[in-house]
C-alpha positions in Angstrom: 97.1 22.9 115.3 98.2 26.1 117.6 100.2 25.3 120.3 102.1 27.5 122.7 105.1 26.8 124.9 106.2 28.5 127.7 109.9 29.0 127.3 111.2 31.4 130.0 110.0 34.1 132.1 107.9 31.3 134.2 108.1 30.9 137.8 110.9 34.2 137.7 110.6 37.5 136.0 113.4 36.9 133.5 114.1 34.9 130.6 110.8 36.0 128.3 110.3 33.7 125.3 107.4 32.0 124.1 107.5 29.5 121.2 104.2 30.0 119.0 103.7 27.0 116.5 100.9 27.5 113.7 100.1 26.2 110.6 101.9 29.0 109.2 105.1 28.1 111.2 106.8 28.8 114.5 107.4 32.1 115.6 109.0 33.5 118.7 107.3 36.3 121.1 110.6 37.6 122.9 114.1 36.1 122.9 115.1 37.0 126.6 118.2 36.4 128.4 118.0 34.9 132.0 119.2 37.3 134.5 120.0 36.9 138.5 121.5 33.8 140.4 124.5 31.9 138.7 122.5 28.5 138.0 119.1 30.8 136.4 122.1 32.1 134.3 123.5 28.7 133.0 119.6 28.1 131.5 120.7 30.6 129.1 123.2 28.2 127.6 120.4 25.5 127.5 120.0 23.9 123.9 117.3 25.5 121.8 113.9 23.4 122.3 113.4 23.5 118.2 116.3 24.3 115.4 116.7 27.9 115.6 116.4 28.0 111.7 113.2 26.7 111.9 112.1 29.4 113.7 110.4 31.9 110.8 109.6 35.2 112.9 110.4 36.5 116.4 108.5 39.5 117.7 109.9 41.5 120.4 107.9 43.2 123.0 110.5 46.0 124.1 114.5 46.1 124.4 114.9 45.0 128.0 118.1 42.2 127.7 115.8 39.8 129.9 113.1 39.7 126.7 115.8 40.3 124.3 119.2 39.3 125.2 119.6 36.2 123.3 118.9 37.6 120.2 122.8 37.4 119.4 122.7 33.3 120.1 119.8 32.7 118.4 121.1 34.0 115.0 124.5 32.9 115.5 122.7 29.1 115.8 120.4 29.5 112.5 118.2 31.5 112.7 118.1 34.1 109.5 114.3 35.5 109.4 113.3 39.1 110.6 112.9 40.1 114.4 110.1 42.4 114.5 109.8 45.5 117.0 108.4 48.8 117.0 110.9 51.6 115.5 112.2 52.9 119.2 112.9 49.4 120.4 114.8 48.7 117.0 116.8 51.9 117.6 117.7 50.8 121.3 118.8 47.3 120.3 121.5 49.0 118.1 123.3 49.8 121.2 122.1 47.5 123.8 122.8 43.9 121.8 126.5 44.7 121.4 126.8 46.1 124.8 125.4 42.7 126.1 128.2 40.8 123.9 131.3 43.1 124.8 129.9 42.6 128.7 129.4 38.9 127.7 133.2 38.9 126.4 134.6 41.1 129.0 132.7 38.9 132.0 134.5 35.6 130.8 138.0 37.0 130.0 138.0 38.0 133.4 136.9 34.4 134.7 139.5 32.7 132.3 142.4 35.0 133.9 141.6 33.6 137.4 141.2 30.2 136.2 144.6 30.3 134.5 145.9 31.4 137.8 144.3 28.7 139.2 144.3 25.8 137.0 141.6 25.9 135.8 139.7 25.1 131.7 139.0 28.3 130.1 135.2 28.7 129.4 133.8 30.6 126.6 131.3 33.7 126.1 127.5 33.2 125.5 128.3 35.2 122.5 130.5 38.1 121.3 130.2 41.2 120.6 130.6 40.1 116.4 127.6 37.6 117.1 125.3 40.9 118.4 126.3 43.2 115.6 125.4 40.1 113.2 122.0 40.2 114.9 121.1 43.7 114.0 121.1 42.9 110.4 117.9 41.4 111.5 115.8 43.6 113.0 112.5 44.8 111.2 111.1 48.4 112.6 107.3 48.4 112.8 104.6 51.3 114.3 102.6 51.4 116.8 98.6 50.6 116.1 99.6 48.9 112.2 98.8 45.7 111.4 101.3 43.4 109.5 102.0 39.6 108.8 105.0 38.5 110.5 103.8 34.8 108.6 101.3 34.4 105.8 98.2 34.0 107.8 99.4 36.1 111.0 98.6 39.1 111.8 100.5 40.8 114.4 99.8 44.7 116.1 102.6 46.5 118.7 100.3 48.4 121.2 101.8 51.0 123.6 102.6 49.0 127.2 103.8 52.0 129.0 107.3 50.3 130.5 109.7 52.1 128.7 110.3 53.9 125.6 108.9 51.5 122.3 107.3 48.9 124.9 104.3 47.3 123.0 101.7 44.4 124.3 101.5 42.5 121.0 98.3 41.5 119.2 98.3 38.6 117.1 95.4 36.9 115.3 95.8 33.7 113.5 93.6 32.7 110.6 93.8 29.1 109.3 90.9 29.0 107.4 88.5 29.3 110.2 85.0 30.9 110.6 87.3 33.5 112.8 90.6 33.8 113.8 92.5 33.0 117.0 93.6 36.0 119.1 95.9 35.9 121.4 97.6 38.9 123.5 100.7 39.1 125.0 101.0 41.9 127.7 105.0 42.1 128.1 105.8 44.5 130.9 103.1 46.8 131.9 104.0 49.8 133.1 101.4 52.0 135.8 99.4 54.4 135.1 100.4 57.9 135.3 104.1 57.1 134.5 107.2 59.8 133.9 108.2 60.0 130.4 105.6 57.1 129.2 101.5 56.9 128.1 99.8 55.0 129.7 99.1 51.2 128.6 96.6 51.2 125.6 93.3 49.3 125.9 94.1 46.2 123.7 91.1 44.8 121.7 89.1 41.6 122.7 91.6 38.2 123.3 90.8 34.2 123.3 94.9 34.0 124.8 95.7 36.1 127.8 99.6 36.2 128.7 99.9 38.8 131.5 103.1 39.7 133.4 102.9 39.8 137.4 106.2 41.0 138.6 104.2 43.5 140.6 101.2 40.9 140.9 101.0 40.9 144.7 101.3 44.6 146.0 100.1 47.7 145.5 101.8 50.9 145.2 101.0 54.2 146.6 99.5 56.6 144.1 101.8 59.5 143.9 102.4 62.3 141.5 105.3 63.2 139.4 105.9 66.0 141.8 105.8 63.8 144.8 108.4 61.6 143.5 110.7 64.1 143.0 110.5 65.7 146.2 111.3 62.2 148.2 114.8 61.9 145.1 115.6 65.8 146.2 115.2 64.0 150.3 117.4 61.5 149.1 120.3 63.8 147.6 120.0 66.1 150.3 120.4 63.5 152.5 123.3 61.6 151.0 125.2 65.2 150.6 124.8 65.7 154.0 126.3 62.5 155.0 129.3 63.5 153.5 130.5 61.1 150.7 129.0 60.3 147.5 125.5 59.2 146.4 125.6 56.0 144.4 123.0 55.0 141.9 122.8 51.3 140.3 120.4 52.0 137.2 119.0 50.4 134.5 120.4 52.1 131.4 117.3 52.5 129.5 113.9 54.5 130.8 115.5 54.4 135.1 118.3 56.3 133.9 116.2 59.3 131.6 114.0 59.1 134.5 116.6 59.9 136.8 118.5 62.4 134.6 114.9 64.8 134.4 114.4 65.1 137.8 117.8 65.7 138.6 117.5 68.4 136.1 114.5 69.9 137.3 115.3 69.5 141.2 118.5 71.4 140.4 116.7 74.4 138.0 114.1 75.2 140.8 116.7 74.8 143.8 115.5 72.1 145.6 119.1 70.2 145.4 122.3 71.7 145.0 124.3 71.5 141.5 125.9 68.5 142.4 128.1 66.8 139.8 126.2 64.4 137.8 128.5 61.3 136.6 126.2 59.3 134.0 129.0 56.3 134.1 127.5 54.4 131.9 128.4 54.5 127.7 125.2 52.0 127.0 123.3 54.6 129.1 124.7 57.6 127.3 123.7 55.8 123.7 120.2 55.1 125.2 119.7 59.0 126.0 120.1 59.8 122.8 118.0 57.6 121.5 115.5 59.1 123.6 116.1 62.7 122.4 115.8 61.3 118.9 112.5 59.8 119.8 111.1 63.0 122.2 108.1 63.3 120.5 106.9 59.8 121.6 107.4 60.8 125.3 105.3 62.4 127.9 107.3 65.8 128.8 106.6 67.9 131.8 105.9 71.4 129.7 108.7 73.4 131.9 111.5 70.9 130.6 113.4 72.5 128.0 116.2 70.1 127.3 115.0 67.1 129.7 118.1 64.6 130.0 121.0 67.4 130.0 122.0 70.1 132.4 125.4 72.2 133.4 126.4 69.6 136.1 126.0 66.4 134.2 128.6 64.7 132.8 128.3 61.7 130.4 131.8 59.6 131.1 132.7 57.1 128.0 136.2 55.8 128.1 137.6 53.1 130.8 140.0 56.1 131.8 137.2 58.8 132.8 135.4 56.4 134.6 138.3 55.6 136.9 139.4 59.1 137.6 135.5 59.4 139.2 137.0 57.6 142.0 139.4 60.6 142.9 136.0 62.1 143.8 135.5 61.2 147.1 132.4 63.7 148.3 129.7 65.4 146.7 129.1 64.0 143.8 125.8 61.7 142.4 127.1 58.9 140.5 124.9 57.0 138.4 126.0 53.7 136.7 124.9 50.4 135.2 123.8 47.4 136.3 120.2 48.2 137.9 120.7 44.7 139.2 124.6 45.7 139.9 125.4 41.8 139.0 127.5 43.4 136.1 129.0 46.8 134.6 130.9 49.6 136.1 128.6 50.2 139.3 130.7 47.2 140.6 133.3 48.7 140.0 132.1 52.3 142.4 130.5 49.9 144.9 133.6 48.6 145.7 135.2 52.2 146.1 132.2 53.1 148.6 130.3 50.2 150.2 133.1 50.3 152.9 132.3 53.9 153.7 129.9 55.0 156.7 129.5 58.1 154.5 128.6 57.0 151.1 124.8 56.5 150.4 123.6 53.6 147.6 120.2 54.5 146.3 118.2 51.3 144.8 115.4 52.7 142.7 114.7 49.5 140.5 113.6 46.2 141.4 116.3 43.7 142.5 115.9 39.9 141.5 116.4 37.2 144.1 120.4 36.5 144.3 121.8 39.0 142.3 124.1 41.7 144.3 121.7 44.2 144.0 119.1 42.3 146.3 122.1 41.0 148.6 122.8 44.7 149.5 119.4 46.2 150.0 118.5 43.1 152.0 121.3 44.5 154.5 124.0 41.6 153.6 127.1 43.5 156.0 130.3 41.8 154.3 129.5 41.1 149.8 131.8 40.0 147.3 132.8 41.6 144.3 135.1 40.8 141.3 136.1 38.1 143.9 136.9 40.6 146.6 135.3 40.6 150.2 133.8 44.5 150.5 132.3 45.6 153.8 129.1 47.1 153.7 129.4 50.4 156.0 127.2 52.8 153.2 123.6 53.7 153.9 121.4 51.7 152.0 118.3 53.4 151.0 115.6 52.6 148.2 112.8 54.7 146.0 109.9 52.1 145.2 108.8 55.3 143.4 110.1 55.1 140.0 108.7 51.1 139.3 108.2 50.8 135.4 106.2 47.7 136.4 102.8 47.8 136.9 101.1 47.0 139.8 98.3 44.7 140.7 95.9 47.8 140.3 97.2 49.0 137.4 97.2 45.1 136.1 93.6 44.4 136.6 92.8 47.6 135.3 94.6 46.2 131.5 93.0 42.6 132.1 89.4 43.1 133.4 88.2 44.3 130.2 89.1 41.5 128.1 87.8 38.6 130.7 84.2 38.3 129.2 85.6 36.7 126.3 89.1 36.0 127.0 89.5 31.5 127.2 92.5 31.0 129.2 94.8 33.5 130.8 98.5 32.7 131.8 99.9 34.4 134.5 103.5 34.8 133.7 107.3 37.0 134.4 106.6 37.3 138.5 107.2 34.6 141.5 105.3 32.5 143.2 103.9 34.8 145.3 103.0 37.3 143.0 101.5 35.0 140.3 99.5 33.5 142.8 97.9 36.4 144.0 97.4 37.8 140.8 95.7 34.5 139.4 93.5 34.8 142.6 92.5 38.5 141.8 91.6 37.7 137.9 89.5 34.8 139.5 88.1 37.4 142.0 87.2 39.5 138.9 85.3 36.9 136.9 87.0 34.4 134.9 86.3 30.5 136.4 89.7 30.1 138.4 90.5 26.8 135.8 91.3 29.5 133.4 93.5 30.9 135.2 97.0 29.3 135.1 100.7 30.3 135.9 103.1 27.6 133.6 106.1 26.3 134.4 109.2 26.8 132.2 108.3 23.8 129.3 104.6 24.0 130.0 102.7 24.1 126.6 99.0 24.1 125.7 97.2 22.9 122.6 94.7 26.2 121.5 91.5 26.2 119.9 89.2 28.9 119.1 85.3 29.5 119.8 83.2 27.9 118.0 79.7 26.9 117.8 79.6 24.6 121.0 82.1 26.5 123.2 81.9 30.1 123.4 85.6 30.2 124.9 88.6 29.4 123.2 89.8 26.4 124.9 93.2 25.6 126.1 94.0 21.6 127.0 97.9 20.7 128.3 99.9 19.6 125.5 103.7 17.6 125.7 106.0 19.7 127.7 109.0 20.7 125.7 111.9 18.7 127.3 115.2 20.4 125.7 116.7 22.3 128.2 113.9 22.1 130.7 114.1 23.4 134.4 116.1 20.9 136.5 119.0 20.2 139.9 120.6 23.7 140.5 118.2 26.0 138.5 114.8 24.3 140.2 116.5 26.0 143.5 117.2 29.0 142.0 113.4 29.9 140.7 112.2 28.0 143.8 114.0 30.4 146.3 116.0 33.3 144.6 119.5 31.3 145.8 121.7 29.2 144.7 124.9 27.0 145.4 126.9 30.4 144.2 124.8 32.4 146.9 125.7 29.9 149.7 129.6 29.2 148.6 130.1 33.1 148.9 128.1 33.4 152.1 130.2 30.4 153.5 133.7 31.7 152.6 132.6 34.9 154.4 131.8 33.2 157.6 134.5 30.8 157.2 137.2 33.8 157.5 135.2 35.5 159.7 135.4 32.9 162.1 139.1 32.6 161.7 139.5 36.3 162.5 137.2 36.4 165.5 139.2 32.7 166.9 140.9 33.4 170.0 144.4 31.9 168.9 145.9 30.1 166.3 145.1 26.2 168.2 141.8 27.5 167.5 141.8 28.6 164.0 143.9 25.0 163.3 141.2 23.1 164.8 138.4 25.0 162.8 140.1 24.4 159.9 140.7 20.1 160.7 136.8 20.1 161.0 136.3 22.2 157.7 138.6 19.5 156.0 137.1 16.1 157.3 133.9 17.6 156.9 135.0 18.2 153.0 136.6 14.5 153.4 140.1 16.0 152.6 143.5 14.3 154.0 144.8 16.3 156.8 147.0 19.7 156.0 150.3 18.7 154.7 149.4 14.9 153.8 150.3 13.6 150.2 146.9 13.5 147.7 146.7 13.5 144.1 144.0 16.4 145.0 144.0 19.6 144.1 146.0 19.6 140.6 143.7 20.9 137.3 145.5 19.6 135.3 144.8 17.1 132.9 141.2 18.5 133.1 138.9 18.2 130.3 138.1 21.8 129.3 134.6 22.8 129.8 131.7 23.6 127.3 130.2 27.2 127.3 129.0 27.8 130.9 127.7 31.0 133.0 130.6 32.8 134.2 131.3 32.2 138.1 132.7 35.0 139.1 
């Protein structure tokens, strides 16, 4: 029996994993980390839905930390077989796994300094930065276009996807004894056509198994050239110089970042921007460049750029210390730092030294999940928190839809609608519920009977069969959810909405003071705070209760960081 499970990346666009169970053995396709609003996080702490050491082989489809990032947990709970990936996305991992645990480490020490201040259990890390390095042991580089056999019986083939540098839709054809084999396809992120530094997506070959990402299911871009998409970046510098204060970045280390740094470079070589000081605050990001160099000949170069990611006025910062003496630079300058998202890393750290200014700029030029800080800003919150602290938001907020890695519904149907003639079932997966609906319409629209069609929920899992002589379709028929660590309470919110209880608590303790500042006099902030308190059901203010003391408190088990 072949069945598939749908563990992540299923009603949101992070979390990829999908649990493959032959008669070979099990085998994983992606091992991603949940990224976004506080309860999506805690589903990363979920128990494993089958013993990670039975697990025999988990193939990657790129390095991204939301279809890799829980690599390091997975081995450090049993599992000991090889991860397979093409050779770039092995080379990438090397620096983004123990990024991900020294983040991981550095996220919770923070959180278990407050809660000693406060009382409070210390939590622990997802995993550590030890628990990452142990994870690169292994990794097993494969090429593009080669098949191999991941499990006796399973063939597997990385294809170039397009996203980012070693991105690969993955093949895989399962045997067991049958008059022909099962083949299934697994898209992972798509990127569009005509995309800086990347091919485009190869054709695969013909599918039975469809799984299709549909961040971008539900929109369509317009087509511009590379050229174009510089000129509205050089728009933006000249406009944030102009303002006065500093441009602001948040950028995903790997692909938005090399993106970025070749345009700069070519903007300022044929004088369309000024040589503005280029901070790349962002070690991970620095690491990633490299690898890039290392694997030039794999990229799509203009032909006029000599030495693509480096110029005069960049400067690549690496210690805590140089990253903090950026903030004595208070105009001028482009800063460029990690998160994409801005949920962690050292862009917190600039936001909070420019949010507040009327003459700073923040430039989005990635996608920004529901809930995360990123999304909060560009959605034109006015007052955020970070690292606890409230920060007004007086920056201009601009964004570059330009530079998408995804692709878009277009560019989608263009990969799909060649393998619909034969293709049994396709799962529409990694997008919400807008865009996988309207993607699972368009693939309809374009010829497969809408009943093949299906966007799964997170535990979802189907029984697969191949053609055969009386069904010229592979057929796909529901099988038992897996239950362990299934969607539920604070996380069914989350995926349902992009919010959470975190999201609303922070909002709320934003209006609450505001209201206390804007009350006339102090008989007024009193009486706001009475009706705050018996709303709460707490005694009045000053009133002996046992409430309030942490201690005695039984310590908790791992949980997501609240910051």
């Amino acid at each position: 029996m072949t069945a598939l499970h749908f563990l992540g990346a299923a009603g949101t666009v992070t979390g990829s994993s999908y649990l493959l169970t032959t008669a070979a053995g099990r085998l994983l396709v992606d091992c991603g980390m949940f990224q976004g609003p506080k309860s999506l996080q805690a589903l990363n702490f979920r128990p494993w839905p089958v013993a990670p050491a039975e697990i025999a082989a988990v193939l990657l489809t790129h390095a991204h930390i939301d279809h890799s990032g829980l690599l390091p947990r997975l081995v450090a709970d049993g599992f000991h077989r090889r991860v397979h990936a093409t050779a770039a996305t092995c080379d990438l991992l090397r620096w983004m796994l123990p990024d991900s645990g020294a983040i991981q480490e550095s996220e919770v020490e923070r959180l278990n300094r407050r809660n000693a201040k406060r009382d409070a259990a210390p939590v622990l890390p997802l995993y550590t930065l030890a628990d990452a390095e142990a994870a690169l042991d292994r990794l097993a580089p494969e090429s593009f276009d080669r098949w191999f056999e991941p499990l006796p019986g399973v063939r597997a083939r990385f294809r170039n996807a397009g996203h980012i540098l070693g991105a690969a839709s993955i093949e895989i054809e399962l045997d067991g004894g049958r008059a022909r084999p099962l083949r299934l396809l697994f898209s992972g992120d798509l990127g569009p056509r005509n995309k800086s530094l990347q091919y485009d997506p190869a054709t695969p070959g013909p599918a039975d198994v469809v799984v299709i990402e549909a961040t971008y299911g539900d929109r369509t871009r317009p087509r511009i050239s590379e050229v174009q998409r510089r000129k509205q970046l050089a728009d933006e510098v000249v406009g944030a110089l102009l303002a006065g204060g500093n441009l602001i970045i948040p950028a995903f280390a790997v692909e938005r970042t090399q993106e970025l740094l070749l345009d700069l470079s070519l903007l300022v070589r044929e004088g369309r921007i000024p040589p503005a000081p280029v901070y790349l605050d962002s070690p991970l990001a620095r690491r990633a460049t490299e690898v890039f160099e290392r694997h030039r000949d794999a990229l799509e170069l203009p032909a006029n750029s000599r030495d693509p990611f480096r110029a005069a006025n960049f400067h690549f910062t690496e210690s805590v210390g140089e990253s903090k003496a950026i903030a004595a630079v208070k105009r001028g300058a482009i800063i460029i730092a990690g998160s994409g998202m801005c949920d962690a890393g050292r862009v917190k750290h600039h936001l909070k030294d420019h949010l507040w200014r009327g003459d700073s700029t923040v430039l989005f030029v990635g996608y920004q999940a529901p809930g995360t800080l990123g999304s909060l800003i560009r959605g034109g919150a006015r007052h955020v928190r970070i690292h606890g602290e409230e920060i007004a938001v007086r920056a201009r907020i601009r964004a570059l839809d330009s530079y998408s890695g995804h692709a878009d519904r277009d560019d989608l149907l263009h990969w799909v609608v060649p393998l619909l003639d034969g293709a049994g079932q396709v799962f529409v997966t990694h997008g919400e519920g807008a865009a996988l609906a309207a993607l699972g319409e368009a693939i309809a629209a374009a010829g497969l009977p809408r009943g093949l069609v299906t966007a799964p929920s997170i535990g979802d899992g189907w029984t697969l069969a191949p053609p055969d002589a009386d069904h010229p379709r592979a057929r796909a028929t529901a099988a038992p959810p897996i239950t362990a660590g299934t969607v539920a309470g604070e996380a069914t919110i989350a995926l349902a909405t992009g919010r959470d209880w975190h999201n609303e608590y922070a909002e709320a303790v934003l209006a609450l003071r505001h209201a206390l500042t804007a009350a006339p006099d102090d008989e007024a902030r009193h009486a706001l705070l009475r009706h705050v308190r018996s709303a709460l059901g707490l005694p009045p203010a000053g009133a002996a209760s046992g409430a309030g003391s942490g201690r005695g408190a039984t310590p908790r088990d791992k949980s997501v960081p609240n910051q």
